[in-house]
N, C-alpha and C positions, 0 to 999 in steps of 0.2 A: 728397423734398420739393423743389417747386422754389427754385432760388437765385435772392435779392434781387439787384436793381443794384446793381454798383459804386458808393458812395458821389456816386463825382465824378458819375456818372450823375442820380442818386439830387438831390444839390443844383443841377446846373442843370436840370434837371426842374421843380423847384421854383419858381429864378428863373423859366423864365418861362414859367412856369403865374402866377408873380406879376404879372410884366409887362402880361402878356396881361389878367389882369383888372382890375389897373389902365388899362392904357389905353379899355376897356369899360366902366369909372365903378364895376366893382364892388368891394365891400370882401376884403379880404384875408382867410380866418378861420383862426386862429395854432389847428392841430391839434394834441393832444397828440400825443406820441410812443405811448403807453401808455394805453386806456381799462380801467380794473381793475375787476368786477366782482363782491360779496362777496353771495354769498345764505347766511345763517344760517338754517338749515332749524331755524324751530318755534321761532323770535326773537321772542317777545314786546315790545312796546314797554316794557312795564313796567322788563322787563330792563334797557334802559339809565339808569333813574330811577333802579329800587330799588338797584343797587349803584354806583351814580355815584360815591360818595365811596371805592369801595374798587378803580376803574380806574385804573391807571396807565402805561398799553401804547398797543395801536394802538385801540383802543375810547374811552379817553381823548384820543387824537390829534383822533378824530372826532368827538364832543361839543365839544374847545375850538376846531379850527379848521373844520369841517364848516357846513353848513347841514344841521338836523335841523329835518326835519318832525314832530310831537308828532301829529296828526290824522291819520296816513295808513292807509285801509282798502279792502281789497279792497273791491271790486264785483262781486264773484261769489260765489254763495253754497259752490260746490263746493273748501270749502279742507282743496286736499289735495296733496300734494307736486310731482305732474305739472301740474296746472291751474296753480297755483302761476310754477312755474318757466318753463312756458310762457308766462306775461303776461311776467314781469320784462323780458326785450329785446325782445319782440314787441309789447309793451301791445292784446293780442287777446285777448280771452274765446272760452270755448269755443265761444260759436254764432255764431263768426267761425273756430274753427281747429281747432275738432274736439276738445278734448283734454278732456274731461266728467270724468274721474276717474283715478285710476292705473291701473284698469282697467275696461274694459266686455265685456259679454257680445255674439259677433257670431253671432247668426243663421245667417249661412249655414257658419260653421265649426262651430258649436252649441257652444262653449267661450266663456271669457274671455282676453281679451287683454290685455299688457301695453302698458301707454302706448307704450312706443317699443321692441315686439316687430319684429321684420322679418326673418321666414323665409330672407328673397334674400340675407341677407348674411350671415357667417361670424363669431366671436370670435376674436381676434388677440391673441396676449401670453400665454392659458390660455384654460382651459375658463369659458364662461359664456353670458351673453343673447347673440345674436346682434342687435345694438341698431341703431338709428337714427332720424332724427326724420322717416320715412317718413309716422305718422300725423297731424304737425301739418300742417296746412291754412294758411298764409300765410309770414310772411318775419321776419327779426329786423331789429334795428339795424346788427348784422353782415354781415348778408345784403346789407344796403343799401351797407354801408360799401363791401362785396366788390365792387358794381355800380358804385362812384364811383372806387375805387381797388384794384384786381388786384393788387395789390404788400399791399396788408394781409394781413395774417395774424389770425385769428381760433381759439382755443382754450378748450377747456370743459374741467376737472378736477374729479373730486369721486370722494366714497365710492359714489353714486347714480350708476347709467346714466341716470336722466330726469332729473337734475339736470345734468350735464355735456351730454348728448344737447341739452334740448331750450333752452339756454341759450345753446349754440353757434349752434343755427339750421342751416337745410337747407346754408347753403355755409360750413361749420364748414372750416377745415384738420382739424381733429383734435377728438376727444372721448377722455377718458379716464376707466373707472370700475372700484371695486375691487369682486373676487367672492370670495364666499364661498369657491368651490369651489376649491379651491386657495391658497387668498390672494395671488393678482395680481393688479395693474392692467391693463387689457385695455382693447383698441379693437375695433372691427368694420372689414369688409372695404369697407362705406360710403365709409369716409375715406383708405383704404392697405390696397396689398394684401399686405401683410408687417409683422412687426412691425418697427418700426426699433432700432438697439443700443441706444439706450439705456433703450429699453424692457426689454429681454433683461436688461440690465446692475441697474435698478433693481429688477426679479422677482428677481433674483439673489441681493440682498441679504437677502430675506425681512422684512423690518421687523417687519411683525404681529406675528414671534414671538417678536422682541425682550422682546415685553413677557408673556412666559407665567408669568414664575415673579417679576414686580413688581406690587408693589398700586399701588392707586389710594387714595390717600390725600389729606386736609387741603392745598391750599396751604400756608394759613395757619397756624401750629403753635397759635393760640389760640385753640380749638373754642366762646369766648365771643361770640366776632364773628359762627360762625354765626350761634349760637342768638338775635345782635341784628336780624342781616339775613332771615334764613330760620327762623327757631324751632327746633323740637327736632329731633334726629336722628330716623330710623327711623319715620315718619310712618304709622299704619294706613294701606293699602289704598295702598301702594308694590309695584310690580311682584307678588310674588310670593307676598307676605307673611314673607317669610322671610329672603335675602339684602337686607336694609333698613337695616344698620348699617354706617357707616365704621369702618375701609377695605375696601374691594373687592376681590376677586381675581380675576382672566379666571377663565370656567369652561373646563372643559376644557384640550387640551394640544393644539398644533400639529400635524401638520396638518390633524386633522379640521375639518368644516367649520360644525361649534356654536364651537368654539374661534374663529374670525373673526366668527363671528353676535356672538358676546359682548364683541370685541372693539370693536366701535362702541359697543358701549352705555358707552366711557370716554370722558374727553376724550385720550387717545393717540389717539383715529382721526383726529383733525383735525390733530394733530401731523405725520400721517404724509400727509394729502393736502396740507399746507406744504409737505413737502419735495419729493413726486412733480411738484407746480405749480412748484417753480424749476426743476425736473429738464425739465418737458416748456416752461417759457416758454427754458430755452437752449434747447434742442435744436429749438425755431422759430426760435429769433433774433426774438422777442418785443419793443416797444422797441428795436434798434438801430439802425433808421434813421428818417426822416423820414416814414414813410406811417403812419401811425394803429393799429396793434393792436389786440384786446381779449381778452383774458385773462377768464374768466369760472370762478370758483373757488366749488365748494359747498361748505361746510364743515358736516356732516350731525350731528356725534356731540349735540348740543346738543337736538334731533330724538328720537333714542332714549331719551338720558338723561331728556329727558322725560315720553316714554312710559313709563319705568319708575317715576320717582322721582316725578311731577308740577314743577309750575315753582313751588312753594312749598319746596321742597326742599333742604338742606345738597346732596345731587348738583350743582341743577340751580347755584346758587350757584356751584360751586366751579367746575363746567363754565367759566360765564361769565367767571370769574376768568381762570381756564386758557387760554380763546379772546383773554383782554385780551393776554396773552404771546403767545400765538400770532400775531395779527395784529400786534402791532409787530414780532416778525419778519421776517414778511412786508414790511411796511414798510421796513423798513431793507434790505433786501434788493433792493427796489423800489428806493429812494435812492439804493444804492451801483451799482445796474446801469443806470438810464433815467435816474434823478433825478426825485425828488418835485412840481418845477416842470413836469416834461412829462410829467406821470402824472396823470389825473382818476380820481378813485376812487367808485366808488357800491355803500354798503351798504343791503340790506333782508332782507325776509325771505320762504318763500312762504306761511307763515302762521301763526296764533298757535297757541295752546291750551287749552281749558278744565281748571280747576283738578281737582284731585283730588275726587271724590266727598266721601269725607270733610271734605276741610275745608271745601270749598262747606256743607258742612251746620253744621259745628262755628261757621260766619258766617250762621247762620239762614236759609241759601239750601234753595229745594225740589232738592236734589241728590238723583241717584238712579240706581243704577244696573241696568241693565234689560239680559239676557243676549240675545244677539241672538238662538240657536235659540228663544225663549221670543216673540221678532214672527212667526218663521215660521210657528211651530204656529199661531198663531191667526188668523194666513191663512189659513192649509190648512184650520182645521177650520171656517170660516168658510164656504169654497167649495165643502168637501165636504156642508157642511150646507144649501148653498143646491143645488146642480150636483152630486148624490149618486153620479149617471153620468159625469162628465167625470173623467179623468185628466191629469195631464202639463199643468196649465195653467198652471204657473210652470216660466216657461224656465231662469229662473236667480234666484236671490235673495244678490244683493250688500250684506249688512247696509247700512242699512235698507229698500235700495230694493226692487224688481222688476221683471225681466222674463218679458212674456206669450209662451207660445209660440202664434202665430198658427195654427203647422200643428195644435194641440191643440183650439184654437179649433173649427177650421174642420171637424175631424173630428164635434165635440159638437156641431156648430150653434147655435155660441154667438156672443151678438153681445157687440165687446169691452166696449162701454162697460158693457153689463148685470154681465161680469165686475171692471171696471176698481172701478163701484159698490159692487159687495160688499167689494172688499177696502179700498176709503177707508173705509167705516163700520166695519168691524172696526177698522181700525188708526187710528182716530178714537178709538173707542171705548173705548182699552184707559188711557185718558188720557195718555198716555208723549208723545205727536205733539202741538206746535204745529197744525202743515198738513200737509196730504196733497194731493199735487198729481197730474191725470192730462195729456196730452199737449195734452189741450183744453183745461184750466184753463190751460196756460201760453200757448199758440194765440192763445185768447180776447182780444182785444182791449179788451173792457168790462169784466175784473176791474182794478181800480185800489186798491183799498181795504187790498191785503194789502200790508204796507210790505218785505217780505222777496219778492214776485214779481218787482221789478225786477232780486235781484240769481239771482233762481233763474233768470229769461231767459238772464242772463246767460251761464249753465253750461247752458244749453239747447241741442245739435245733435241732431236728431230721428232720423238715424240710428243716434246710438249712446247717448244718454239713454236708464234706464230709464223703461219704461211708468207706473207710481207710486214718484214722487217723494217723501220723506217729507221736512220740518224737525223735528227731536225739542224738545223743552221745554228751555228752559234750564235748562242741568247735569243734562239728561237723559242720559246714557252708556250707550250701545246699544253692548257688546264682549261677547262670552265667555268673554275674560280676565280674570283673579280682582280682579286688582290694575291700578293706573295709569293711564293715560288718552288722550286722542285728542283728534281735527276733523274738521272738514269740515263745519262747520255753518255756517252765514248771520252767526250771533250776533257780537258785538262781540268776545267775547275769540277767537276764531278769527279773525278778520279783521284785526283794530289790531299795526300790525307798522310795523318802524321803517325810516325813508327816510333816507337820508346821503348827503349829496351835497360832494364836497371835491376841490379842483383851482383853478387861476388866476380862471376866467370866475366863479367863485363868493363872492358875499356869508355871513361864517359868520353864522350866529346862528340863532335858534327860529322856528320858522316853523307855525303855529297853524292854517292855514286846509286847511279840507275838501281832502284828495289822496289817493292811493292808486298802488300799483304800478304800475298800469295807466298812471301818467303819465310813468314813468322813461325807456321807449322812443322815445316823441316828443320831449320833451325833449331829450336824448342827440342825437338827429337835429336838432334846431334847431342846438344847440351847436355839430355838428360839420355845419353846412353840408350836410345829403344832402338835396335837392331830392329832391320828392315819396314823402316817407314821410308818410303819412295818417296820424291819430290815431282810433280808433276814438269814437264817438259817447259823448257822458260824459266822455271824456279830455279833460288841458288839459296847456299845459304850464308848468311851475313857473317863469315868469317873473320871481317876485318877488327868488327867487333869485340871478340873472345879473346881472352888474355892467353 
């Protein structure tokens, strides 16, 4: 890693970078030491309401001294982990940067690719993805900070490779994410061509395993308070149907690689990407001088636990509880190393979630859940009953969507849109689908009428989009899993995700008006002075905010 200036360096630098712009008439802008970055993967806004009176940590911190935006929603319909994390520093949608879903099917490899796959480059630390944010298409906050000031340092940590990858940005120092295989934290050969000690030193320790033979239990010892805030324990159509009762126990035993899979699905996983985040902010020298940082921390397990238990849940509760502690940690930690006065912080999320089948129904909602092999079959037998001679014309079917294989096409003498038509009226048909969308429905310039195409443009790059597009019904749940739940849909509960914004330049209080993720990044860039970072079109930035 290269070494920072000598301090003495380091302050007259400063003075007369100050000087200079004073005598020029321009204004001085008082940079943090420390910009902190908190994306709660699958953080419902709710979350911060329904248990407000039971925070008393770094969640708490944020609510009384922060500016919380109550109205903030994505603008893309594609809410899923990678799309997600890609706006948070960039405020770029995908038909600006490429990043359409966690994965897309490529043509010419004839397989699916991982968001931030990249063959060129190696895993460092243990065995895992060979990662980098090769596939995003533009630049972050980061990226700009690195073009204004070469002395910043810029780092990305999480449980998720797309989350630490694509949060960092192309001129990341370092990104760091934990694999299964093994249970390490690992980098690619992207960012360093070795692993550094204290990487070695942290793998060393093993932590994961720490917790093999401890339950996951109640914070709170008075199982009342759940059932005030979250209702009953053991919820029908929780993960599995069957491990549905507190306390929990990891499955399996170290170091197979179910044992770490299971191991996220607690709030320990976040525990343990706090500690690897002060392990990798020293070992940059994060905050110690006067040039700007950003620290950009995923904290995933909130995410899983979701998937399994829904966000109506004693889990999902206790989760939240557990992240209150974890983040005043983090805080104090922050405090006691940069100080809280030269640290801005901004939490959100990359996207909500829809509630559990079941209880959407048990609240007279049309909830329902619909096995995704059960959209394929009725494609296929749709196609095969129109085109009885064509084979091989679904290249790939990424629940719900599809892709055409053109070479299948072209072998049938088939024309696409004739096939693109048969499969919208089947999957029209089966009433499961809001919309069914094909590459010309979104093209089209004269559909205006559908209030959900603005945000399906949005997750629109025509290279790597599938060919039919699908919006499900609300509380419609397209999985093959028996139990619990998901996103990535348009809809308001996948989208409404909470904005925090807390640092000097910042007014606290509640802030009501129409925003969304997509405005964190420009903003950020206002705040800290980076001449020409462009806000994408729809973006604004959260002026009301700033003192």
């Amino acid at each position: 890693m290269p070494k920072k200036l000598p301090l003495f360096l380091v302050a007259a630098s400063v003075l007369f970078c100050g000087a200079l712009a004073a005598l020029r008439g321009q204004a001085v802008v008082a940079r943090p030491k420390l910009v902190l970055v908190l994306s709660i993967d699958q953080m419902r806004f709710d979350y911060l309401t329904r248990f407000g009176d039971l925070y008393n940590g770094g969640i708490r911190r944020l609510l009384d001294q922060g500016a919380v935006f109550t109205n903030a929603k994505y603008r893309h319909a594609n809410t899923e982990t990678g799309p997600g994390h890609s706006v948070i520093l960039s405020g770029r949608h995908a038909s600006h940067c490429g990043i359409v879903a966690n994965t897309w099917y490529d043509p010419l490899l004839k397989k699916s690719i991982n968001v931030v796959d990249d063959p060129v480059q190696l895993p460092i630390g243990g065995n895992g993805r060979s990662a980098s944010p090769a596939n995003f298409i533009g630049f972050t906050v980061g990226d700009f900070l690195k073009r204004h000031s070469a002395q910043s340092r810029i780092v990305g940590v999480s449980m998720k490779d797309r989350s630490a990858v694509l949060m960092g940005g192309r001129r990341a120092d370092a990104a760091y994410w934990f694999e299964n295989e093994g249970g390490n934290f690992i980098t690619s050969t992207y960012y360093m061509q070795s692993a550094p000690e204290w990487l070695k030193r942290w793998n060393a320790r093993k932590f994961a395993d720490q917790y093999s033979e401890k339950l996951w239990e109640r914070l709170l010892p008075d199982a009342k308070v759940y059932e005030k805030y979250a209702g009953k324990d053991a919820i029908e159509g929780e993960w599995d149907r069957k491990d549905i009762v507190f306390p929990h126990r990891i499955r399996h035993a170290p170091p197979v690689k179910e044992y770490y899979e299971d191991f996220r699905r607690t709030p320990f996983a976040d525990e343990m990407v706090l500690l690897a985040a002060l392990e990798a902010m020293k070992a940059h020298g994060l905050g110690e001088d006067s040039f700007t940082d950003i620290l950009a921390i995923g904290f995933s397990a909130t995410d899983v636990v979701g998937h399994t238990y829904g966000s109506d849940s004693q889990e999902a509760m206790d989760q939240l509880l557990r992240l209150d502690q974890t983040l005043q940690k983090l805080f104090e930690e922050i405090d006691r190393r940069v100080g809280f006065a030269q640290t801005w912080v901004v939490l959100t999320a990359d996207h909500g979630s829809m509630p559990l089948v079941e209880m959407a129904q048990k609240r007279g909602l049309p909830a329902k859940r619909v096995r995704a092999d059960a959209v394929e079959v009725v494609v296929k037998q749709a196609l095969h009953a129109k085109f009885p001679g064509a084979s091989g014309l679904i290249a790939n079917y990424d629940a719900p969507n599809f892709y055409l294989s053109e070479t299948a096409l072209t072998a049938s003498g088939l024309k696409q849109r004739a096939v693109e038509a048969v499969i919208v009226n089947a999957l029209q048909a089966t009433g499961w689908f809001e919309s069914v969308y094909t590459h010309a429905d979104i093209l089209n310039p004269e559909t205006q009428d559908d209030p959900h195409l603005p945000l399906i443009r949005n997750s629109f790059f025509a290279p790597r989009s599938a060919h039919i597009i699908t919006t499900p019904k609300p509380y419609v749940y397209i999985s093959d899993n028996v139990g619990g739940t998901g996103h990535g849909t348009p809809h308001d509960y996948d989208r409404h995700v909470p904005i925090v914004f807390l640092g000097s330049p910042v007014k606290p209080g509640r802030y009501s008006a129409e925003c969304g993720p997509e405005d964190i990044a420009p903003t950020l860039a206002e705040m800290l002075a980076l001449k020409g970072f462009e806000k994408e079109a729809g973006a604004r930035i959260l002026r009301e905010m700033l003192r």
